[in-house]
VMD Tcl script that draws the C-alpha trace (Angstrom):
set ca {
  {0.00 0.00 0.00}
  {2.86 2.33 0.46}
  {3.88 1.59 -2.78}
  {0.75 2.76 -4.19}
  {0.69 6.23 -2.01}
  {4.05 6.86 -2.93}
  {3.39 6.30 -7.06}
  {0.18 8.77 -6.34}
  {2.05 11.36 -4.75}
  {5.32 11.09 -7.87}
  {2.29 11.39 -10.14}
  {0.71 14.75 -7.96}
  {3.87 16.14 -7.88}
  {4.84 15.63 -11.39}
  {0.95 17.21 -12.40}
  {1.39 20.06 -10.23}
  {5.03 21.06 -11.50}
  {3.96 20.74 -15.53}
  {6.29 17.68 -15.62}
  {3.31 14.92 -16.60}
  {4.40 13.54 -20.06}
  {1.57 11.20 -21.93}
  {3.88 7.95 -20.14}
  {3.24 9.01 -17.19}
  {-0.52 8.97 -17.88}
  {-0.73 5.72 -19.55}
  {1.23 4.06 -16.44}
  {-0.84 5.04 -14.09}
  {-3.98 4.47 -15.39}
  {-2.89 0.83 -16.36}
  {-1.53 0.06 -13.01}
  {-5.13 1.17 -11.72}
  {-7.41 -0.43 -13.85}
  {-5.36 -3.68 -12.98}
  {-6.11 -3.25 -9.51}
  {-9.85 -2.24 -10.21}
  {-9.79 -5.64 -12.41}
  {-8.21 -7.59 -9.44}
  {-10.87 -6.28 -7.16}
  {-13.71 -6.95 -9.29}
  {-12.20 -10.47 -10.46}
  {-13.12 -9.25 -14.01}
  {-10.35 -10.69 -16.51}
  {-8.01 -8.41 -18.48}
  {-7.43 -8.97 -22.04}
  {-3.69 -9.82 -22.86}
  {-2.74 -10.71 -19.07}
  {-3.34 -14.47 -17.89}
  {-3.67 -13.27 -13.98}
  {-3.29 -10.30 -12.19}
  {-0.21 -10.06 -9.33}
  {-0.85 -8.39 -6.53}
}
mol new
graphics top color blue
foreach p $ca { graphics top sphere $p radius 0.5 }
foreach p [lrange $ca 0 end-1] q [lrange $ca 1 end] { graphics top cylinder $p $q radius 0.2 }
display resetview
């Protein structure tokens, strides 16, 4: 979980400061929907399971 507060706050930061670049975006997003998929136990096209 600290992990996860940690990668939020890099992401804030880099928002804030005009440093978000289109990667930064994408990474994000992925690693949440992932989680969201985990939660839900919905499969995700292209990955056999998800790691926690």
């Amino acid at each position: 979980m600290k992990h996860i507060i940690l990668q939020k706050d890099n992401f804030m930061e880099k928002c804030v400061s005009g440093n978000l670049k289109k990667s930064d975006i994408s990474r994000y997003t992925r690693k949440a929907g992932l989680a969201i998929a985990e939660g839900y136990g919905w499969k995700v096209r292209g990955i056999e399971s998800v790691e926690k």
